[in-house]
C-alpha positions in Angstrom: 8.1 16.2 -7.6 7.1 12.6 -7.2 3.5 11.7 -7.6 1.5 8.6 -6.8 -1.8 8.1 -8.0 -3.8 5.0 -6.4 -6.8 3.0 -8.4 -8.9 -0.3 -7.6 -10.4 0.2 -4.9 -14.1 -0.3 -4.8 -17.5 -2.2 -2.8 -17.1 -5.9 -2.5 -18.5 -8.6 -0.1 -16.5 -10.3 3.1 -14.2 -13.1 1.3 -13.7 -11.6 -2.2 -10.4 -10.0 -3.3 -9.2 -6.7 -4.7 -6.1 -6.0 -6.4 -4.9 -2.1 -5.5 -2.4 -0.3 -8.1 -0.2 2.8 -7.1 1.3 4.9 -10.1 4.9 6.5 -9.5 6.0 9.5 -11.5 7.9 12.4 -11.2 11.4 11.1 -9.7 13.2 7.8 -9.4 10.7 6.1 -7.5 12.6 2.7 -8.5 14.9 3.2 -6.3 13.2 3.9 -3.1 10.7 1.7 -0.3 7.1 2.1 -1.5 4.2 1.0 1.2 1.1 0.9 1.5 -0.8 2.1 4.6 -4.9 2.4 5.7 -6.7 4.8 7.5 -10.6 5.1 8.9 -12.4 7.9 10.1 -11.1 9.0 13.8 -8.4 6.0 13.7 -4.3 6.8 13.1 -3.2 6.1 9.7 -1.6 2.4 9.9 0.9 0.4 7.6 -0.2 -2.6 6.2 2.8 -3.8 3.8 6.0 -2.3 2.5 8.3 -3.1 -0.5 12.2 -2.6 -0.6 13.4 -1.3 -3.7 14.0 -4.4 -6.2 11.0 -5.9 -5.0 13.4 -8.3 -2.5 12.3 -8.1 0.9 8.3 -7.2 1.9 7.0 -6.8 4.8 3.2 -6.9 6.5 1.2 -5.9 9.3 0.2 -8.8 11.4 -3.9 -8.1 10.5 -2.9 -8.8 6.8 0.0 -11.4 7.0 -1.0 -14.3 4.5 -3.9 -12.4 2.7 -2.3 -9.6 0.9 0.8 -9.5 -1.5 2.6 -6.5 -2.1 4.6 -6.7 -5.3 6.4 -4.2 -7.6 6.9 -3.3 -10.8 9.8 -1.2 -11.5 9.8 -1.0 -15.5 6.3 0.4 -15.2 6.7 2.6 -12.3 3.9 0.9 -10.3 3.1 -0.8 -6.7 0.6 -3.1 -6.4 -1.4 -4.5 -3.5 -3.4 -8.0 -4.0 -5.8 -8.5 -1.1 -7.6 -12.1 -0.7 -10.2 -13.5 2.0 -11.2 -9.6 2.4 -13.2 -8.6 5.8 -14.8 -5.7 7.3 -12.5 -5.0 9.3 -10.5 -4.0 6.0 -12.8 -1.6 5.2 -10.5 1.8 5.0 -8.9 4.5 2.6 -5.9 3.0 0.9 -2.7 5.2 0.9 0.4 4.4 -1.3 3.6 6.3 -0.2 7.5 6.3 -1.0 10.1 6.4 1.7 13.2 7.5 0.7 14.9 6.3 4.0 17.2 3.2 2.8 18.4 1.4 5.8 16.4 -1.7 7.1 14.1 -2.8 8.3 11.2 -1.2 6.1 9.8 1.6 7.6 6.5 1.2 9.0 5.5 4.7 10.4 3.7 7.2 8.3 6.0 9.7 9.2 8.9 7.9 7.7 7.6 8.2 4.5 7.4 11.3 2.9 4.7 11.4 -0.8 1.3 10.0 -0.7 -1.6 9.3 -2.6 -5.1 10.8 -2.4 -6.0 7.4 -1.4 -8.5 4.4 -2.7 -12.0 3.7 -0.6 -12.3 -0.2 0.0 -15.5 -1.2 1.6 -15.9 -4.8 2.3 -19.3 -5.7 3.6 -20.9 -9.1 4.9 
């Protein structure tokens, strides 16, 4: 059973960056789509960037584009999410999830992928 455990999330101010970290276990993560995604109370749980397998092709939401990096680490089993020029509007729950669906493009509804993590709070204020 593949588990994902997320960490670094936390309280920082409008501008400042955080670096997210999603730990894979349990199956052959390596070989599958991992994203990240972001929900808020009352609001649809939305993608924010996804990463094929060898870490070749991303892809992001527009609200992110240019501020966060997602990036992989297959020998370690770990997806990571760098977010720069944070805002308010970032403020959400942080979800890491695998997709096991292999055709392009990289899926971008939650439904397509199919374990998650109990999610990281990121608050940004200011």
């Amino acid at each position: 059973q593949v588990q994902l455990v997320e960490s670094g999330g936390g309280l920082v101010q409008a501008g400042d960056s955080l670096r997210l970290s999603c730990a894979a276990s349990g199956g052959p993560v390596s070989m599958f789509t991992m994203g990240w995604f972001r929900q808020t109370p009352g609001k649809e749980r939305e993608f924010v960037a996804g990463i094929i397998w060898n870490g070749g092709r991303t892809n992001y939401a527009d609200a992110v584009e240019g501020r966060f990096t997602i990036s992989r680490d297959n020998s370690k089993s770990m997806v990571y999410l760098q977010m720069n020029s944070l805002k308010p509007e970032d403020t959400a729950v942080y979800y890491c999830a695998l997709s096991r669906i292999l055709s392009t493009p990289i899926p971008i509804m939650a439904n397509e992928y199919e374990y998650w993590g109990q999610g990281t709070q990121v608050t940004v204020w200011g």
